[in-house]
DRENRO-878753 format. One record per residue: residue number from 1; residue in three letters; x, y, z of N, C-alpha, C in turn. Coordinates in pm, whole numbers, plus 50000, padded with zeros to 5 digits. Layout:
[pado NUM; "Ala"; [X; Y; Z]; [X; Y; Z]; [X; Y; Z]]
...
***
This chain:
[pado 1; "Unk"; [72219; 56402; 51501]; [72231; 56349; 51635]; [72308; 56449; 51720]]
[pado 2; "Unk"; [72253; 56493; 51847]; [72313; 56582; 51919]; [72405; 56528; 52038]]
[pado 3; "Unk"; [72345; 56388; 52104]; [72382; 56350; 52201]; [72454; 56245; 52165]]
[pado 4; "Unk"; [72543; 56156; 52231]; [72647; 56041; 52249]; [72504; 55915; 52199]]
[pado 5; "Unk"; [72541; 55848; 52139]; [72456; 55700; 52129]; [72430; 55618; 52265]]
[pado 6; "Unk"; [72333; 55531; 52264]; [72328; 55442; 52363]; [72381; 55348; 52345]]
[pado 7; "Unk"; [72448; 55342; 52448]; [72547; 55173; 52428]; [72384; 55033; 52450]]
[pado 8; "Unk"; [72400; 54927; 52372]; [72298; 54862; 52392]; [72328; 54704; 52420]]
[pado 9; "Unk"; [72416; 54662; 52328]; [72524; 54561; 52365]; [72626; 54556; 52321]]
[pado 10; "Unk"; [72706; 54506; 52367]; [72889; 54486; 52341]; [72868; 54334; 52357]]
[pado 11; "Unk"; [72940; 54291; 52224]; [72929; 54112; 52236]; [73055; 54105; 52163]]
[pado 12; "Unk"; [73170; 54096; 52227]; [73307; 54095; 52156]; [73403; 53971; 52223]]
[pado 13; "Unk"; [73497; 53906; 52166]; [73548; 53823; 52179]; [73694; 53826; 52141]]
[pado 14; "Unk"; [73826; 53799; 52185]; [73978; 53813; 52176]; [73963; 53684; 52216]]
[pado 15; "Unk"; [74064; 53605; 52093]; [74075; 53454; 52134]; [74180; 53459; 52004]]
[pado 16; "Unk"; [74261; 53322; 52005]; [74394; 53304; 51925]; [74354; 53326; 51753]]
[pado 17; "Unk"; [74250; 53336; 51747]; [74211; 53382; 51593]; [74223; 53557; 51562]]
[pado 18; "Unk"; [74178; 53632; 51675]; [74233; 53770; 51714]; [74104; 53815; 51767]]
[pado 19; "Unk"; [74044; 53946; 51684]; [73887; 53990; 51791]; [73796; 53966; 51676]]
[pado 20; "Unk"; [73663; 53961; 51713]; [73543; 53917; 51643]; [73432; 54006; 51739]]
[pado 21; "Unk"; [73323; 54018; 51628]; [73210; 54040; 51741]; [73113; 54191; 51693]]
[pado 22; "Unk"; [73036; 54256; 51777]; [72921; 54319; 51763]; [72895; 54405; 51879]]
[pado 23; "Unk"; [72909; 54553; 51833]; [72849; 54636; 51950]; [72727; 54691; 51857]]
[pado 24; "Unk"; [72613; 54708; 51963]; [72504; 54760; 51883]; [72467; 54912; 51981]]
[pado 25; "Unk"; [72406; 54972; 51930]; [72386; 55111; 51964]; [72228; 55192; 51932]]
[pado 26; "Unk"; [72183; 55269; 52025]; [72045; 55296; 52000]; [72058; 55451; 51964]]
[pado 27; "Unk"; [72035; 55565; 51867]; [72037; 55665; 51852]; [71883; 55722; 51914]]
[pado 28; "Unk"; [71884; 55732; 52017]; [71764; 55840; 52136]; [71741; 55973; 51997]]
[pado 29; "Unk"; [71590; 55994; 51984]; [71482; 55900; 52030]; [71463; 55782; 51958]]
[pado 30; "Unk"; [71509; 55750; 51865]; [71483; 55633; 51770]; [71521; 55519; 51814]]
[pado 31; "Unk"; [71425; 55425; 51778]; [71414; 55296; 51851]; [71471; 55172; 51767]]
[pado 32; "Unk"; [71542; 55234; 51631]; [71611; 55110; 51569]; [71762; 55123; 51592]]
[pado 33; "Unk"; [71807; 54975; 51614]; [71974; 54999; 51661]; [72009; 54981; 51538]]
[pado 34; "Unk"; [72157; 55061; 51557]; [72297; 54980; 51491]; [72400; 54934; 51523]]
[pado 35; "Unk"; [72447; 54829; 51424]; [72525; 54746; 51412]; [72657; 54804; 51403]]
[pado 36; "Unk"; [72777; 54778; 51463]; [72889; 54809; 51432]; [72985; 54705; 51441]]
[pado 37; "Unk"; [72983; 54633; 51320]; [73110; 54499; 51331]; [73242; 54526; 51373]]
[pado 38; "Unk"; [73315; 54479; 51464]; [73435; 54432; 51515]; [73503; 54272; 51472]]
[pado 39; "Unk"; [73605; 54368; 51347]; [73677; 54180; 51332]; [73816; 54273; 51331]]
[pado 40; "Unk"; [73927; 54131; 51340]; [74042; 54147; 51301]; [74143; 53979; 51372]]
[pado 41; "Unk"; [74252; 53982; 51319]; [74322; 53831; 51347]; [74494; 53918; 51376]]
[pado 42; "Unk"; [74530; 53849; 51458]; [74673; 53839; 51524]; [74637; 53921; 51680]]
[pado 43; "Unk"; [74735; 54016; 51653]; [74730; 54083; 51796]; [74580; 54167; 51876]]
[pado 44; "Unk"; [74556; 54214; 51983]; [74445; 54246; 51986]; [74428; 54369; 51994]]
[pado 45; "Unk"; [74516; 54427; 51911]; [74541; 54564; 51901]; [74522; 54625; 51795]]
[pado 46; "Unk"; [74503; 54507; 51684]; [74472; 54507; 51574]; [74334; 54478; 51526]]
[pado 47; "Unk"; [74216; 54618; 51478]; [74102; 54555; 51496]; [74033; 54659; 51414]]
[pado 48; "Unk"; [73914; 54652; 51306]; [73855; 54736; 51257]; [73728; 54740; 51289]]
[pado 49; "Unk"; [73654; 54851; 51327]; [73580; 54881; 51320]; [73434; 54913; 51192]]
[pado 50; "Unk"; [73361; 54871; 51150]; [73278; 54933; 51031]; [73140; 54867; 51065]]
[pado 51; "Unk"; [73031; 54947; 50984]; [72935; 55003; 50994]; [72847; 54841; 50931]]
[pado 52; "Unk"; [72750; 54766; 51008]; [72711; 54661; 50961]; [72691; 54626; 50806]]
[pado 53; "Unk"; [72712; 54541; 50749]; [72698; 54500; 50599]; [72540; 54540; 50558]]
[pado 54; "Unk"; [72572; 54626; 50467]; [72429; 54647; 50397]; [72302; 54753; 50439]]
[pado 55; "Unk"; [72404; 54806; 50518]; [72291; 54925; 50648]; [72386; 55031; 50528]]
[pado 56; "Unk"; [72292; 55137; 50477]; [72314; 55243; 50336]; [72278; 55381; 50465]]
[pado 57; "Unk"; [72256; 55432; 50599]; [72219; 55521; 50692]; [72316; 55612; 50693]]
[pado 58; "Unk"; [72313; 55709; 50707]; [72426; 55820; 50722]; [72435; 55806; 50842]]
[pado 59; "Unk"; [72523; 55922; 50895]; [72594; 55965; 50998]; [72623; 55838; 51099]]
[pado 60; "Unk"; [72737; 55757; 51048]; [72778; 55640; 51173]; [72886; 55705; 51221]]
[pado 61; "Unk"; [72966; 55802; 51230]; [73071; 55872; 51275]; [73061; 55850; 51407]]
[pado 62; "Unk"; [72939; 55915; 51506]; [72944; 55910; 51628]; [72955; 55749; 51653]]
[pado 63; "Unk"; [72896; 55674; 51624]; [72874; 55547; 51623]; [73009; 55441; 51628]]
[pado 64; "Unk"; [73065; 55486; 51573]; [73259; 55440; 51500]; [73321; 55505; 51643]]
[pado 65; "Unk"; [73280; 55633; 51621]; [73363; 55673; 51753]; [73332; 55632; 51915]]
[pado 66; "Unk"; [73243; 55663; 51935]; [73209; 55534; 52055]; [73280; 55411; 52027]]
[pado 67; "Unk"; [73263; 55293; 51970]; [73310; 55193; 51946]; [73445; 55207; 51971]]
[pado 68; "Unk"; [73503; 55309; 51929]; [73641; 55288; 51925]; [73678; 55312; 52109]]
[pado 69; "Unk"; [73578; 55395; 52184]; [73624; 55426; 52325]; [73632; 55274; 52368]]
[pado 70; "Unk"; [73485; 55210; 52320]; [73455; 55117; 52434]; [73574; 55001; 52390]]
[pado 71; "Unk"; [73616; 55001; 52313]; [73689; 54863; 52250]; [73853; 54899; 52322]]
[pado 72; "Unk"; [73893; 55022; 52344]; [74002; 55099; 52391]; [74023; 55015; 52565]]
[pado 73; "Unk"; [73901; 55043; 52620]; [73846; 54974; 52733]; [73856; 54832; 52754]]
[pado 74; "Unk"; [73784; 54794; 52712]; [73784; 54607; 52708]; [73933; 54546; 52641]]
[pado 75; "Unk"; [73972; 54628; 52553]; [74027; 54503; 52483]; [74150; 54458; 52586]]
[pado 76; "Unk"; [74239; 54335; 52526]; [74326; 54296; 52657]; [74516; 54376; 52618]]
[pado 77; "Unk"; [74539; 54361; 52717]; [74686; 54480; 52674]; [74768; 54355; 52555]]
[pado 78; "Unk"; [74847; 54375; 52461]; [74919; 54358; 52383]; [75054; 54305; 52460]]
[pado 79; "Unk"; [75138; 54173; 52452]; [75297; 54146; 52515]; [75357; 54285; 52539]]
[pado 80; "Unk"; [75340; 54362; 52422]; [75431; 54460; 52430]; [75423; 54572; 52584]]
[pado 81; "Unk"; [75277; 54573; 52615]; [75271; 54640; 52705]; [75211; 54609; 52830]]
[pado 82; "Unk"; [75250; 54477; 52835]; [75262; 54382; 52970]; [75377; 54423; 53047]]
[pado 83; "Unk"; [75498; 54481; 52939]; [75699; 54468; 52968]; [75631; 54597; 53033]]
***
């Protein structure tokens, strides 16, 4: 892959359980997406990223890394850095 992925959807959620949810991504020219699960519980700062259950595909690196911009973006600031 030479170029950045296509963002295709972001379906993420921060609620008192912590974050949950699904960004999917299109690698141009190929027309099958992937999955990149978003879970984690307490703060919303706290959150892992990984590669959908059961998808065996190489190179999700770019894929992880996007995710990590867009989630940098959305997610909501932490008490700590409300002060």
């Amino acid at each position: 892959m030479t170029n950045r992925p296509d963002l295709f959807l972001i379906n993420v959620a921060f609620d008192t359980h912590g974050v949950h949810g699904h960004i999917f991504f299109r690698d141009p020219p190929d027309t099958e997406l992937r999955k990149v699960i978003v879970h984690g519980t307490g703060d919303a700062a706290t959150y892992r990223l990984e590669p959908a259950h059961g998808d065996t595909r190489d190179g999700w690196e770019p894929f992880l890394t996007e995710a990590s911009w867009l989630m940098a973006l959305v997610r909501p600031d932490t008490s700590e850095e409300r002060r």
